[in-house]
DRENPAKE-249651 format. One record per residue (C-alpha): residue in one letter; x, y, z. Coordinates in pm, whole numbers, plus 50000, padded with zeros to 5 digits. Example, Ala and Ser with C-alpha at 12.3 -4.5 7.8 and 13.67 -1.06 7.14 Angstrom:
<mizas>
A512304955050780/S513674989450714/
</mizas>
This chain:
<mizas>
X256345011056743/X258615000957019/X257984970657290/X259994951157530/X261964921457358/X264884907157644/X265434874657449/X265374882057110/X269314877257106/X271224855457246/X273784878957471/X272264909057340/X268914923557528/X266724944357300/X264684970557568/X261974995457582/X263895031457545/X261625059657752/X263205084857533/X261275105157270/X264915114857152/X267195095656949/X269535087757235/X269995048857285/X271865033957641/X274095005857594/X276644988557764/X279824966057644/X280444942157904/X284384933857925/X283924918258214/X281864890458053/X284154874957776/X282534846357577/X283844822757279/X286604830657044/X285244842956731/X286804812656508/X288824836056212/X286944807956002/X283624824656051/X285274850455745/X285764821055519/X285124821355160/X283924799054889/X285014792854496/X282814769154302/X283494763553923/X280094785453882/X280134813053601/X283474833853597/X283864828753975/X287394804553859/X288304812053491/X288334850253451/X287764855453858/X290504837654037/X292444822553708/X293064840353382/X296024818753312/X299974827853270/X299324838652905/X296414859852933/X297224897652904/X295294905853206/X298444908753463/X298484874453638/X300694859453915/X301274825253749/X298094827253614/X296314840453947/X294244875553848/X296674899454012/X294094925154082/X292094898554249/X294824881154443/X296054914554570/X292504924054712/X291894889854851/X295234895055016/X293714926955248/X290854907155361/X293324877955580/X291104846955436/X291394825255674/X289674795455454/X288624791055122/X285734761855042/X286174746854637/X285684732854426/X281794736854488/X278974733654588/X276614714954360/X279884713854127/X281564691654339/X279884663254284/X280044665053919/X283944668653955/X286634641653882/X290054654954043/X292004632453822/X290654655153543/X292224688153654/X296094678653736/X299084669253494/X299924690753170/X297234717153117/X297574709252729/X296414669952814/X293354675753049/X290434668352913/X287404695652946/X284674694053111/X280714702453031/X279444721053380/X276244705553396/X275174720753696/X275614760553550/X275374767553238/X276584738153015/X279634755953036/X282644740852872/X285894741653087/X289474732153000/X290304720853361/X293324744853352/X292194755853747/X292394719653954/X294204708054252/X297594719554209/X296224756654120/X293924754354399/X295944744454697/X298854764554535/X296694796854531/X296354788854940/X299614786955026/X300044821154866/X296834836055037/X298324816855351/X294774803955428/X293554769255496/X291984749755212/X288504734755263/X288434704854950/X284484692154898/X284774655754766/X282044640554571/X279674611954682/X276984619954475/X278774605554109/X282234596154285/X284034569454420/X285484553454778/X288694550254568/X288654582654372/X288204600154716/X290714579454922/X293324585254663/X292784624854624/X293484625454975/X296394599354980/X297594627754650/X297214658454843/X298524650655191/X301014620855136/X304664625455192/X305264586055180/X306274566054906/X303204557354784/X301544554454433/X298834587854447/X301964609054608/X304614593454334/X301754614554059/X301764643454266/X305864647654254/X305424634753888/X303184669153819/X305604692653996/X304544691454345/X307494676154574/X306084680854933/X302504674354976/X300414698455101/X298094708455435/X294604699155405/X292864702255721/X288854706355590/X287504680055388/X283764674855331/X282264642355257/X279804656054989/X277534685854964/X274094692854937/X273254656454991/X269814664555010/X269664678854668/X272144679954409/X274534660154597/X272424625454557/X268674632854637/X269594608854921/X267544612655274/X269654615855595/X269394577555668/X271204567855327/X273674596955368/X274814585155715/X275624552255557/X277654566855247/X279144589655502/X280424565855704/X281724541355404/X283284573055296/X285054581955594/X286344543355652/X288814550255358/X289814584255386/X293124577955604/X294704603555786/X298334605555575/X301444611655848/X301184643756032/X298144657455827/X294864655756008/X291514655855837/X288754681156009/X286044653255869/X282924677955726/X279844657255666/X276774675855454/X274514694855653/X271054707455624/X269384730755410/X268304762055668/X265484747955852/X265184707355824/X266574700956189/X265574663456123/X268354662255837/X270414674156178/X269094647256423/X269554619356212/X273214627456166/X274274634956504/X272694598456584/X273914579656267/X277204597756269/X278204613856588/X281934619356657/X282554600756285/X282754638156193/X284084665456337/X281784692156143/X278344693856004/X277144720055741/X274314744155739/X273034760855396/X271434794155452/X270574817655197/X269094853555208/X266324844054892/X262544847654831/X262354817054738/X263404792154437/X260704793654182/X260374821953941/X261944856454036/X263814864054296/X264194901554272/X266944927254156/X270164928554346/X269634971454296/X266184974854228/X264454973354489/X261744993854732/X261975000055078/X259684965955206/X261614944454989/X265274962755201/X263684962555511/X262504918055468/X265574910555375/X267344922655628/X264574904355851/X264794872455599/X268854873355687/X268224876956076/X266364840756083/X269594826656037/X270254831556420/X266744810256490/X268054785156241/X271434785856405/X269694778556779/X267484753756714/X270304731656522/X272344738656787/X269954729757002/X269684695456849/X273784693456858/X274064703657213/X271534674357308/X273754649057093/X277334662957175/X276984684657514/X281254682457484/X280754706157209/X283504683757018/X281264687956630/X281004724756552/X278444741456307/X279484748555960/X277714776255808/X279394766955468/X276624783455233/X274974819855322/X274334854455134/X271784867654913/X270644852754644/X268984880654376/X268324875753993/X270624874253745/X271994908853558/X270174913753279/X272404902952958/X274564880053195/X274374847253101/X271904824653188/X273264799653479/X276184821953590/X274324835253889/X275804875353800/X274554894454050/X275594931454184/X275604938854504/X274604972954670/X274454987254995/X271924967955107/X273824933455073/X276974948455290/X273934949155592/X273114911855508/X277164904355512/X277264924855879/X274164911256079/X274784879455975/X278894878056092/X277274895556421/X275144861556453/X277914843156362/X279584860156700/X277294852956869/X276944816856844/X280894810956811/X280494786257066/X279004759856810/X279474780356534/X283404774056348/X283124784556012/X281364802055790/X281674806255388/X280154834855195/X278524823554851/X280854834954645/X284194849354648/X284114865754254/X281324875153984/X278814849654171/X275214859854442/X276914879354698/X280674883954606/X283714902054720/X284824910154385/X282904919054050/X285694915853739/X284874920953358/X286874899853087/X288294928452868/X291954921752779/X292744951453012/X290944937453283/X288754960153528/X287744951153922/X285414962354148/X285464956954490/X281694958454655/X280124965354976/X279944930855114/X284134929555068/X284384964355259/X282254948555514/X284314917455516/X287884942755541/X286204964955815/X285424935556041/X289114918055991/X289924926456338/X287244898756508/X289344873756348/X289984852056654/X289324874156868/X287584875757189/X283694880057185/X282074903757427/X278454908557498/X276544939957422/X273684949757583/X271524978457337/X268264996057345/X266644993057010/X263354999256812/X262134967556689/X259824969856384/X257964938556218/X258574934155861/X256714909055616/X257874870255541/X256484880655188/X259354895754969/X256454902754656/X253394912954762/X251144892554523/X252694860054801/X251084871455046/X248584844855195/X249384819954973/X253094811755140/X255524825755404/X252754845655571/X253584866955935/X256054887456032/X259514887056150/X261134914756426/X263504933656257/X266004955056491/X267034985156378/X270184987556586/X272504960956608/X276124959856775/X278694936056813/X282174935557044/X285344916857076/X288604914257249/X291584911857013/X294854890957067/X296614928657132/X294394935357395/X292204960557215/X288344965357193/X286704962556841/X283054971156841/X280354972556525/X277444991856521/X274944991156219/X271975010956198/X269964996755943/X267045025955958/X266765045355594/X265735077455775/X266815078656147/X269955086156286/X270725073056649/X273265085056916/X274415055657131/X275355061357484/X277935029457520/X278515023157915/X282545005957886/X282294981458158/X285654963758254/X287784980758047/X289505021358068/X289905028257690/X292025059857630/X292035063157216/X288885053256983/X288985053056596/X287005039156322/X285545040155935/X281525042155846/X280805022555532/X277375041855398/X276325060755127/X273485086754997/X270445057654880/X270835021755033/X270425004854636/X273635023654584/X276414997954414/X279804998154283/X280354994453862/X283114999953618/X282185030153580/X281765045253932/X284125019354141/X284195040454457/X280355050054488/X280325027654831/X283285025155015/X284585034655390/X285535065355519/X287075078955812/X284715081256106/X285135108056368/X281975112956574/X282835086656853/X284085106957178/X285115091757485/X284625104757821/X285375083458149/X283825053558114/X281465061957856/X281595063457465/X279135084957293/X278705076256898/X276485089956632/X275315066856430/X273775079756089/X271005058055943/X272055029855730/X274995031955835/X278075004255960/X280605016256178/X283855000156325/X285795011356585/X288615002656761/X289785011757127/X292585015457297/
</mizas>
């Protein structure tokens, strides 16, 4: 079925193609250049979750997997290709469980830790500040530190700050040059506790504000280093958590967090990250495309409380969230990731573009071996890596870091798909329908003055040729990779590491003003023009 829906997107009209052929008009305004796509919005997040730290990031200098000073080098290398631009730790519910003090001096006198958020895992508390914020001056990203309200202190806080960012001659920075660090480091993002609502403190948004701003009194600004102040947002859709911190805090912070997953819901199963039937592809894919309603009505609720646009939108949470592996263990939240997941990573970054004007960051849950990572590693002396969809998504779209966005008008079918990911739900919760596009596109301006554009055609069985009118720019040269492959629960292993990954693509053709593309069904394409 197709139907008229003009305001589905913000920027992007979805209309009512005549056609009986496959042949969809569109046109990429140039001429109509909106928000800078924050390089943010490709962030990435590293709790102390599972093997996401200690056999993901960290392996240690002695391990016999090859290491750079203890960083995986496999991992560090791939992370490398991907320009992180941020990196969120050390959690998450984590971080309010954590104790910095724990985690710096000689590895052989830090006490462990029991994670009693996943697992009951025992940690040694080799990976803490000094490995963290060293491991983002090598990535040359910006860290993103999550201090803990929820079992913390005023003073433990103040002083982790005073130990990171202090040059003076003061007690916290004295320990840090006692440890081996002589010149403190850049820390721009620090959040004043996460998941406040839940397993952050239970606390409602009234009690938070306070502890927020009691918080925030003490957390001093140390000589040129300026805190970007992060205060914890809602979960998806309680725009009330929203209200009452925009009134209670206002300009106290300079960003607010937003938790989004891609999940059925949090009691009993979830579903399999590979096993899976075409409903279940098609809602999520629908369940992923809420975000943007989320996203509007909080901003909505922003805009009315800051029209200066001075507190942006942190998406600081978002992926899928599918069952564990079988055999994994129990807590570690071991989940692979097929095809099907790399569409989740690129309709949600083309929401994320599309909203840049609130929207600064965004963090993927998680960077390695946890929900919907960039990186799957095993722990064999020898050590194995697999990169998966969602990190070929994340490598294809590198060029919109910071770049210009540019709106794209596209003629689409729109189908509706259920709110019910098992069918035995249905009535009982999460009953209607959401519109589902089956074409989506997304443009930008770069700093070198070329066009990047992303098409993803999210149909299992129909291939579309797109008719893309170029208006305000000549291009002369266009060139791209497809990221696809032969079923859409197709996934990445050990065994077959190269089962999805991007190829060449070759069927774009310009002539005049116009750029004709074939798009194959489930399907994402980037191309750059010249």
């Amino acid at each position: 079925m197709r139907k008229l829906l003009s305001t589905l997107f913000i920027a992007i009209a979805m209309t009512f193609s005549a056609s009986a052929t496959d042949a969809v008009k569109a046109t990429l305004h140039a001429d109509k250049p909106g928000a800078k796509i924050n390089r943010e919005i490709y962030g990435q997040f590293s709790e102390h979750l599972g093997s996401c730290i200690y056999g993901g990031l960290w392996v240690g200098e002695a391990s016999p997997i090859p290491n750079i000073k203890g960083y995986r080098k496999d991992v560090f290398e791939a992370l490398q290709k991907l320009h992180i631009p941020v990196l969120r730790w050390p959690g998450g519910c984590f971080a309010d469980d954590y104790h910095w003090m724990d985690g710096i001096g000689p590895k052989s006198q830090r006490p462990s830790l029991r994670n009693n958020n996943w697992g009951g895992t025992i940690e040694d508390n080799s990976f803490g500040t000094h490995e963290f914020l060293n491991l983002c001056e090598m990535l040359d990203c910006e860290p993103y530190i999550s201090g803990n309200v929820g079992s913390g202190t005023v003073k433990e806080m103040a002083q982790w700050v005073e130990y990171m960012t202090s040059d003076g001659d003061t007690p916290m920075a004295r320990l840090r040059r006692q440890n081996g660090r002589e010149k403190a480091w850049k820390v721009k993002y620090f959040g004043i506790g996460n998941e406040a609502w839940g397993c952050g403190g239970n606390m409602t948004p009234e009690y938070y504000s306070n502890e927020y701003r009691k918080y925030n009194t003490y957390l001093r600004d140390q000589g040129q280093n300026k805190l970007y102040r992060i205060a914890s947002g809602a979960s998806d859709y309680d725009y009330n958590w929203t209200k009452v911190l925009m009134e209670n805090i206002g300009r106290q912070m300079q960003g607010i967090s937003l938790h989004y997953y891609t999940c059925s819901g949090w009691d009993g199963s979830k579903g399999s990250a590979i096993k899976f039937n075409n409903d279940q592809y098609y809602w999520a894919l629908g369940k992923c495309l809420e975000i943007e309603d989320v996203i509007k009505k909080h901003k909505a609720i922003m805009d009315e409380k800051d029209p200066q646009n001075t507190i942006g939108l942190l998406v600081d949470e978002w992926g899928t969230w599918w069952d564990e592996e079988p055999g994994t263990i129990s807590g570690h939240l071991y989940q692979q990731n097929a095809l099907r997941d790399a569409f989740v990573a690129a309709l949600s970054l083309n929401v994320f573009h599309r909203h840049a004007d609130r929207v600064k960051m965004a963090n993927i849950a998680q960077i390695v071996n946890v929900l919907q990572s960039m990186i799957l590693t095993d722990q064999e002396d020898t050590g194995h890596m697999v990169l998966t969809p969602t990190y070929h998504v994340f490598e294809m779209y590198t060029p919109f870091q910071d770049a210009t966005y540019l709106p794209v008008d596209i003629e689409t079918e729109i189908i509706q798909v259920s709110k019910s990911y098992f069918k035995e739900k249905d009535g009982a919760k999460d009953a209607g329908y959401r519109p589902l596009p089956l074409l989506s596109a997304s443009a930008a301006k770069t700093k070198e003055g070329n066009i990047v554009l992303s098409l993803t055609n999210v149909s299992l069985d129909t291939d579309k040729t797109v008719e893309l009118k170029l208006a305000g720019i000549k291009a002369k040269t266009v060139s791209g990779r497809i990221l696809t492959s032969r079923k859409v629960d197709d996934y990445n292993d050990f065994q077959y590491p190269n089962k999805v990954a991007p190829t060449t693509f070759k069927d774009a053709k310009l002539k005049d003003d116009v750029l004709l593309i074939k798009v194959p069904a489930k399907s994402i394409i980037v191309l750059t023009m010249k």
